[in-house]
N, C-alpha and C positions, 0 to 999 in steps of 0.2 A: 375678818377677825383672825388674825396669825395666835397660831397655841404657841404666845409667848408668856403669858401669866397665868401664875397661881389655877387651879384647877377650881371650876366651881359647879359643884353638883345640888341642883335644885332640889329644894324639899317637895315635899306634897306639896300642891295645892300653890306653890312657887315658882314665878318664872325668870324660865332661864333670858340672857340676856337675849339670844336667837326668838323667847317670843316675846320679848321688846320690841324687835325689827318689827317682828311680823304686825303687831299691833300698832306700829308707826310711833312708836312710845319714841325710840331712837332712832336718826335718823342715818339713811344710809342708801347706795346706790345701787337700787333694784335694776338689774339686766331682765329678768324674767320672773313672771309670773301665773298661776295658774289655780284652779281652786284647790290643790295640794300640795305643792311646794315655792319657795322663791327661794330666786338666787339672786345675791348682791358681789360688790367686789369688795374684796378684802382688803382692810386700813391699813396693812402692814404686807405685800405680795410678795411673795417669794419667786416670782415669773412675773415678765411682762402680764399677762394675762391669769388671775388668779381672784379666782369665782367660788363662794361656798353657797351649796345652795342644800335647805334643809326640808324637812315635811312641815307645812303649818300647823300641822296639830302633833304635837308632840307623840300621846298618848301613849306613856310608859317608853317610847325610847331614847333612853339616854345615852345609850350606845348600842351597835350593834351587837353585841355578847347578849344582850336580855330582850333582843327580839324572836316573838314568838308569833306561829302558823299564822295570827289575823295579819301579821306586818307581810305578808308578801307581795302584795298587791301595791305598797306605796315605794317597797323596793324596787320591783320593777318596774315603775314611774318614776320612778329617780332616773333610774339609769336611761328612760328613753327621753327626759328630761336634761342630762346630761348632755347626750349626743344634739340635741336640739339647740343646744348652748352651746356646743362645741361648734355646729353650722353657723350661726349666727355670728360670734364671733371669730370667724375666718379663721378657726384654727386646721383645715385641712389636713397642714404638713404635720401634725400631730399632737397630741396633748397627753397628760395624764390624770388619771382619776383615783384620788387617795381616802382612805378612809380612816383617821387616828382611833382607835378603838379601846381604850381603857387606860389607864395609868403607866403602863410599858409601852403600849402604843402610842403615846406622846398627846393623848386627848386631854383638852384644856377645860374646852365648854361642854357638858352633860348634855346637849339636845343633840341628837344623830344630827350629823352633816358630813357634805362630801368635799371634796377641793377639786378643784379641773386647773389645773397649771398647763399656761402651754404659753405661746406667741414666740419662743424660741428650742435652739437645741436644747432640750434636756439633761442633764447626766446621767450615768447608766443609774440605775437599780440594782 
């Protein structure tokens, strides 16, 4: 899912299009899975290799700015989530891990997710 449209932030009780995936409601190409996050590839890649993988259960985060003390445990499963998906898809020689995080941070879809870009040289940062 590339943050190229319109921003959309789910109401209560609303879900967002990420837990569509997760529901199988939309369809889409799950690389990994586990009983707390999946990652699929993204319909629009900005890298050869461009992976968002989010928490399945939302619960209150819609970005990272409004996580609080109980989210640390699914953060730090992300990130070793992450690197398990960086192994698998051979990215070795390197990747990167982004997180758009509110309206300046170029965040489109409201459910925390991360991106893992890689399969070539990067540009700086």
């Amino acid at each position: 899912m590339s943050e190229s449209h319109g921003p959309h932030i789910p109401k209560d009780g609303e879900d967002s299009i990420f837990d569509k995936i997760v529901k199988r409601e939309i369809p889409s190409t799950i690389v990994y899975e586990d009983d707390l996050v999946m990652a699929f590839r993204d319909i629009a890649p900005k890298a050869p290799t461009h992976i968002l993988f989010i928490p399945k259960n939302r619960d209150g985060l819609t970005r990272m700015f409004v996580a609080e003390e109980r989210h640390k445990a699914i953060f730090g499963h992300m990130l070793w989530a992450a690197s398990e998906i960086a192994r698998r898809e051979g990215l070795a020689e390197g990747w990167r891990l982004v997180i758009n995080d509110g309206p300046n941070g170029g965040q489109i879809v409201y459910h925390l997710h991360m991106h893992i870009l890689g399969g070539q040289k990067l540009g700086d940062f």
